[in-house]
MILOMI-865544 format. One record per residue (C-alpha): residue in one letter; x, y, z. Coordinates in steps of 0.25 Angstrom, whole numbers, plus 5000, padded with zeros to 4 digits. Layout:
<rs>
+------+------+------+------+
: type :    x :    y :    z :
+------+------+------+------+
:    A :    X :    Y :    Z :
...
+------+------+------+------+
</rs>
This chain:
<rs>
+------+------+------+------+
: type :    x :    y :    z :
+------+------+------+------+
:    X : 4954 : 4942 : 4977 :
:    X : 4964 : 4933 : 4981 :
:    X : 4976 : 4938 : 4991 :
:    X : 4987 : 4936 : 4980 :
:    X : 4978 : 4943 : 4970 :
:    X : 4975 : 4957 : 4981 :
:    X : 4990 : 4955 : 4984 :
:    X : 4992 : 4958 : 4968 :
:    X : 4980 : 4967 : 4967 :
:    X : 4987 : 4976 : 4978 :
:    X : 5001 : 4973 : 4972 :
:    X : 4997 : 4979 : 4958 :
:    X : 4991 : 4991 : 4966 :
:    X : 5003 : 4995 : 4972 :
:    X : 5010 : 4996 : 4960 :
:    X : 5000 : 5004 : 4956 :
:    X : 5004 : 5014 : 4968 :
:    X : 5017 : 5012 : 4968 :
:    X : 5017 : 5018 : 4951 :
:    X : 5008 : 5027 : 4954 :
:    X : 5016 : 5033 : 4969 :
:    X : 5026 : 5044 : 4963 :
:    X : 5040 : 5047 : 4970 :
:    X : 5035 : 5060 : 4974 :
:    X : 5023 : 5065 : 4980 :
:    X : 5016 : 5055 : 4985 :
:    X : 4999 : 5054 : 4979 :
:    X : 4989 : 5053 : 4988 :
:    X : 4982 : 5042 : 4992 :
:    X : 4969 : 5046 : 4983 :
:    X : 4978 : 5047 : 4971 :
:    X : 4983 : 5033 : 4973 :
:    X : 4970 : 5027 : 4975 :
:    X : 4964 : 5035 : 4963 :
:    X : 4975 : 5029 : 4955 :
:    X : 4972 : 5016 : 4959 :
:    X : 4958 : 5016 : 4957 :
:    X : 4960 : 5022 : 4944 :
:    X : 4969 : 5010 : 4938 :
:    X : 4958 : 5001 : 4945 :
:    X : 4965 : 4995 : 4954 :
:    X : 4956 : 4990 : 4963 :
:    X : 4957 : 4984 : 4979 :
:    X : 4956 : 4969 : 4982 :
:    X : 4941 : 4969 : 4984 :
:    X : 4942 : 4977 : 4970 :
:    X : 4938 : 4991 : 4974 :
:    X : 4943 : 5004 : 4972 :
:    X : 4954 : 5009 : 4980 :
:    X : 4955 : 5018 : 4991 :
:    X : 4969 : 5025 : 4999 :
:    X : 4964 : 5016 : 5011 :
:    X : 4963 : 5002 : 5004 :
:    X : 4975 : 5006 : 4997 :
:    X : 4983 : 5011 : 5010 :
:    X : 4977 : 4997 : 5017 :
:    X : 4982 : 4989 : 5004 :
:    X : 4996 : 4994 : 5005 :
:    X : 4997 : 4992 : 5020 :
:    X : 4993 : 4977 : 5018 :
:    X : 5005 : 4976 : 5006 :
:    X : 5015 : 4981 : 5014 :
:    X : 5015 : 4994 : 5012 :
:    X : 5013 : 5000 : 5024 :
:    X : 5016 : 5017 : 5020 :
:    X : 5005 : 5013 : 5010 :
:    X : 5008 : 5022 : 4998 :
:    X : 5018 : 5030 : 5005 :
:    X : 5027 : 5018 : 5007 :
:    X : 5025 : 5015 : 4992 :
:    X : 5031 : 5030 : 4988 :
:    X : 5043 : 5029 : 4997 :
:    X : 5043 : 5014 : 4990 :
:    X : 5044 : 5018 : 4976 :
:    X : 5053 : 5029 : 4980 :
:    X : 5064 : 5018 : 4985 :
:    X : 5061 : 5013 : 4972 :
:    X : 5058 : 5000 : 4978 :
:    X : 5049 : 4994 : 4966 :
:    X : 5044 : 4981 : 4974 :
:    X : 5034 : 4981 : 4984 :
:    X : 5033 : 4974 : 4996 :
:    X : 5023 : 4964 : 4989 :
:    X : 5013 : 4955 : 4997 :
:    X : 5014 : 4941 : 4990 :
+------+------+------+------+
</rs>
């Protein structure tokens, strides 16, 4: 997998978080990853995800709250981000 294909690839998972992160309580780590794992997403070596990979996988976009930091995001309403291209 290319670079510009694992930066799409992580891109189209953080969509997925940030839909699936409510404005109130905040789901565990386990939930997320369950949910990703469950819409087969997969990580950029193509295996499943786990809340490390996916805490290291926000760190290295930018996000450095990892899914906290993408709550208090979607609650600034701030539809866009920070993307690595």
């Amino acid at each position: 997998m290319t670079r510009t294909q694992q930066r799409a690839s992580n891109n189209a998972t953080i969509d997925c978080l940030m839909e699936a992160i409510p404005t109130g309580r905040l789901p565990s780590r386990r939930e997320l990853v369950a949910l990703l794992n469950e819409q087969g997403h997969k990580t950029s070596r193509g295996n499943d995800w786990t809340s490390h990979r996916m805490s290291r996988m926000l760190q290295r976009m930018g996000i450095a709250q990892g899914v906290t930091e993408l709550q208090r995001r979607k609650r600034a309403y701030l539809p866009n981000i920070k993307r690595a291209f």
